[in-house]
N, C-alpha and C positions, 0 to 999 in steps of 0.2 A: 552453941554450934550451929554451925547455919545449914540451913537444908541443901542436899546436892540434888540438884536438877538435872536428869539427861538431857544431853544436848547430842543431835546427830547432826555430823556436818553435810550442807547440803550443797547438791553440785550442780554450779551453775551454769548455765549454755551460753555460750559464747558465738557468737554470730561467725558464720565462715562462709567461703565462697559458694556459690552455686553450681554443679555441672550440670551442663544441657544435651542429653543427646538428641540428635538430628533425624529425620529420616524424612522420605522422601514425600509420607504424609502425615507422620505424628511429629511431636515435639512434647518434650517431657523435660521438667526437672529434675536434678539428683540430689540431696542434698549430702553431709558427709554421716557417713556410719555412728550410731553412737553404743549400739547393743545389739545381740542377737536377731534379737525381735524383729529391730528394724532392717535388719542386715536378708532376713528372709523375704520383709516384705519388699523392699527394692528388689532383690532378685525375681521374685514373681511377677513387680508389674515391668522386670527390662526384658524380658522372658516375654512379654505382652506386647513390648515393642519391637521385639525381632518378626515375628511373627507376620506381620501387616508389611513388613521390608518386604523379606521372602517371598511372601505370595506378589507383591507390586513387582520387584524384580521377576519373578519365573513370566507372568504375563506380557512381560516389556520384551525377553527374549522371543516368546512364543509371538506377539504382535511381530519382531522383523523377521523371524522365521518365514512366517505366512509371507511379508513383504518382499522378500528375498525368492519367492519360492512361485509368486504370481509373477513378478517380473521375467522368471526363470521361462515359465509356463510362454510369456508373450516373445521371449527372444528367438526361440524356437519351434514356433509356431508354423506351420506350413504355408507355401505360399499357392494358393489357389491355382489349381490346375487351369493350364491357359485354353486347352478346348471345353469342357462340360461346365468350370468355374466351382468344380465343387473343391472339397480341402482332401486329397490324396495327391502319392506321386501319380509321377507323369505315367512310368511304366506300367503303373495298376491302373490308368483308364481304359474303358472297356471301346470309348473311341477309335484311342492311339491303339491298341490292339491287335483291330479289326483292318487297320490301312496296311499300305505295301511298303516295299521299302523308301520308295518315291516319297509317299505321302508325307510318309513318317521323318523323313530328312529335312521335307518343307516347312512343316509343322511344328519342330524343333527349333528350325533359323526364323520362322516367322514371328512366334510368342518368346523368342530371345532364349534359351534353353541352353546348359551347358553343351556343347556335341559330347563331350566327355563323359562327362558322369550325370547328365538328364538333371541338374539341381536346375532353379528357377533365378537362384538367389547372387547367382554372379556367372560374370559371363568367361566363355570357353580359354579365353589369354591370363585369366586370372585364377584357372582350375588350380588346386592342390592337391587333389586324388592321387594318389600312385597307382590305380587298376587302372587297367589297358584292356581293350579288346581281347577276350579270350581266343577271337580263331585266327588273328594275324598279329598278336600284338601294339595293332596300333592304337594313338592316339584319337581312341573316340570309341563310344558305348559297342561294346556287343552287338548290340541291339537292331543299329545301325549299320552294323558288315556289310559292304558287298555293294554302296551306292558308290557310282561312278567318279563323283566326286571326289568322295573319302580317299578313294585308289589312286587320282592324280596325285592329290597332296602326298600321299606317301610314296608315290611313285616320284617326286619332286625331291622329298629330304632323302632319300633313298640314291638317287643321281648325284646327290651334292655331295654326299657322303662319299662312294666310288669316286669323284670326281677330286677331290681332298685327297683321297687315297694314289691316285694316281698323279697329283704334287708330288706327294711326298715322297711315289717310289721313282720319278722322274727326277728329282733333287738328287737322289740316293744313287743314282745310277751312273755318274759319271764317276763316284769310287767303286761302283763295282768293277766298272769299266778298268780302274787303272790299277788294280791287281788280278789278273787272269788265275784261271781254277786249273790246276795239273789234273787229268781224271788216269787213272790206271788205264797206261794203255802198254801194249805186249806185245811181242813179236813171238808167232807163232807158226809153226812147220804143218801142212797138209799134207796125207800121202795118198795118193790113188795110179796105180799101175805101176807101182813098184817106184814111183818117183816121189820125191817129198819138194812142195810147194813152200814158200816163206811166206806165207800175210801179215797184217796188222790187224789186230783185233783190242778191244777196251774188257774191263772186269767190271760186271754190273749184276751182285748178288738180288737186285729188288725186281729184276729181271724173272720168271719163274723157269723159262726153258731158254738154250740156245737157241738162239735166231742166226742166218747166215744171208750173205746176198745173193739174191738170185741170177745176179750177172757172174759172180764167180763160181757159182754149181755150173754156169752153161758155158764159161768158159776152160774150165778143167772137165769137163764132158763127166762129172758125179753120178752115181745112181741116184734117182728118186724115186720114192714112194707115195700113193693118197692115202690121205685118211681121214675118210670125211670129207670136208670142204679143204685140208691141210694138205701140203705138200711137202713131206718133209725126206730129210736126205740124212744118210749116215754117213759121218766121217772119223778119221782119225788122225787124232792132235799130236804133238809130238814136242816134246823142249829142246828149242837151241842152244840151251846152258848145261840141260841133261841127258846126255843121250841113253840114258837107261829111261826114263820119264817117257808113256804115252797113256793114252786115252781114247777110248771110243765112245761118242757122243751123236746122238740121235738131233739133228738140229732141224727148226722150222725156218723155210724158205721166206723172202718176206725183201719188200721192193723198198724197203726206208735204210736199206742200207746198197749201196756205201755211204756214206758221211763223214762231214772232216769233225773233229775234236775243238779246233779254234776258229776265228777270224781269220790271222793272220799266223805266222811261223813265231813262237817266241823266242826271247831269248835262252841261250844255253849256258850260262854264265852260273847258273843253281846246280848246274854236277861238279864245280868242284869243293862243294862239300861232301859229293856222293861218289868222289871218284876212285874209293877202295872198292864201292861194290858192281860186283856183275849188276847191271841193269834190265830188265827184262824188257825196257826197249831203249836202246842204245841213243837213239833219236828221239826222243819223248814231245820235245820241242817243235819239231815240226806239225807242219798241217797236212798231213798226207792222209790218207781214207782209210778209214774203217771199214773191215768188209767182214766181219766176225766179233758177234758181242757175247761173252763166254756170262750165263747166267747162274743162279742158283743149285739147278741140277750138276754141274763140275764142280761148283766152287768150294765145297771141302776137300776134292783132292787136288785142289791147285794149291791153298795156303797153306804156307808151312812157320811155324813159332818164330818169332823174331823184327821186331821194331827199331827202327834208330830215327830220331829226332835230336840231330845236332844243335844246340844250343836255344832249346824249346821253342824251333823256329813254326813256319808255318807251313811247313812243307814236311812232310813224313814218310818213309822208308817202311815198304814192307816186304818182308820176305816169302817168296812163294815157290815152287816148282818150274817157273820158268825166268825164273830170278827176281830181285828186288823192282817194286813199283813203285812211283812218287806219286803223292796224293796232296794236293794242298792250294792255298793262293798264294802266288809269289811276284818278284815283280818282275814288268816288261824286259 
């Protein structure tokens, strides 16, 4: 019987590719796993080469940091102040401080200075500031207020601006011109020595007291009174639409009346949409004088509830105690 021999089978390596990892200062082999053992030791030396990455990368950030941050440092750097040459603003030298406003204006256009916001670094047409002058608003330092200068120039855009303005309302005015404004105007009864007078007077609530004219107190021979520097007259009103309707009103004397309502006489062709109602002046249309402007003080016992605006025209109807008033722009 023949001897049995142990035989182990034994296992053989096989040549396999190489992996290399890379970094930015090592270089390493890897070769493939074959056991535990070696499976730990590759982990500890790839472990060895992360390491040398890591720290090379953090110093590569931290280098353009700094580089980023010197650059940073020189962009924004001060530009030397143009009278002492030291590195502050303009308004902390003890210089510019010290001078008046003269100086201080010359000093600014001489070393090239913004007039606006005092920068060094560009000049006044190219500012971007939005502050202004804190005690006129304008275009130029604070600091600066009150040179004679400064005050043309804004007294210049300030002219051309008005100047624009009064285009535009010059433009505008020939349609103001061609629809005329109706103002509440009234026909209203005076009475003194038992007789009752007819005038024309307008409604003007922004008014605060009746005013009358003082050619009509000295033509109807009215009482007057002083009071104070005032000259004022008591009368009593009366409706021609109601003869139950009067009023006693304390009115101030005053030379800006009489006055007409228009230019010209307008047309009357606008009451026949209003010719159901009593009219409180018959003649609206005409240009005839004013010689009583009924204000505030009467004006809640003249109006009485009630509107009509025919076909939501531009002319409107209101009802009052000495009949309906037309208010509006209508045409010629």
């Amino acid at each position: 019987m023949a001897p049995q021999t142990n035989t182990k089978p034994t296992c053989s390596r096989q040549s396999s590719p190489t992996f290399t990892v890379r970094s930015l200062s090592v270089t390493r082999s890897i070769s493939p796993l074959s056991d535990e053992g070696t499976l730990a030791r590759r982990l500890h030396r790839f472990k060895a080469t992360l390491s040398p990455i890591r720290e090379e990368r953090g110093n590569t950030h931290r280098t353009a940091r700094r580089t980023i941050s010197r650059s940073s440092k020189r962009t924004h750097k001060h530009v030397a102040c143009g009278l002492c040459k030291k590195d502050h603003r303009l308004v902390t030298c003890s210089k510019f401080t010290q001078m008046n406003i003269n100086e201080k204006f010359d000093a600014v256009i001489k070393y090239k200075y913004c007039v606006n916001c005092l920068a060094r670094s560009h000049s006044t047409q190219n500012c971007t500031s939005k502050k202004r002058c804190s005690t006129c608003n304008g275009e130029h330092h604070s600091i600066l207020h009150g040179h004679p200068r400064l005050f043309c120039e804004e007294l210049k855009k300030t002219s051309k601006s008005e100047e624009k303005l009064h285009t535009r309302r010059q433009k505008d005015l020939p349609t103001l011109l061609a629809k005329p404004t109706l103002i509440p105007t009234v026909m209203i009864k005076v009475k003194h020595d038992g007789k009752w007078n007819k005038i024309r007077a307008i409604i003007n609530p922004t008014r605060k007291v009746t005013i009358i004219a003082s050619e009509l107190v000295q033509r109807l021979r009215l009482p007057k009174t002083y009071l104070d520097s005032h000259r004022i007259c008591k009368v009593v009103m009366g409706s021609l639409t109601d003869s139950d309707w009067h009023v006693e009103v304390n009115c101030l004397l005053t030379h800006d009346l009489p006055t007409r309502p228009y230019n010209r006489d307008l047309s009357g062709e606008i009451t026949k949409k209003f010719d159901h109602l009593v009219l409180a002046d018959p003649t609206f249309w005409k240009n005839d004088n004013i010689m009583l402007e009924l204000g505030a003080d009467v004006y809640p016992r003249i109006m009485k509830p009630g509107l009509f605006n025919p076909d939501n025209s531009t002319v409107i109807a209101q009802n009052t105690a000495l009949g309906w008033t037309l208010t509006g722009a209508c045409a010629i």
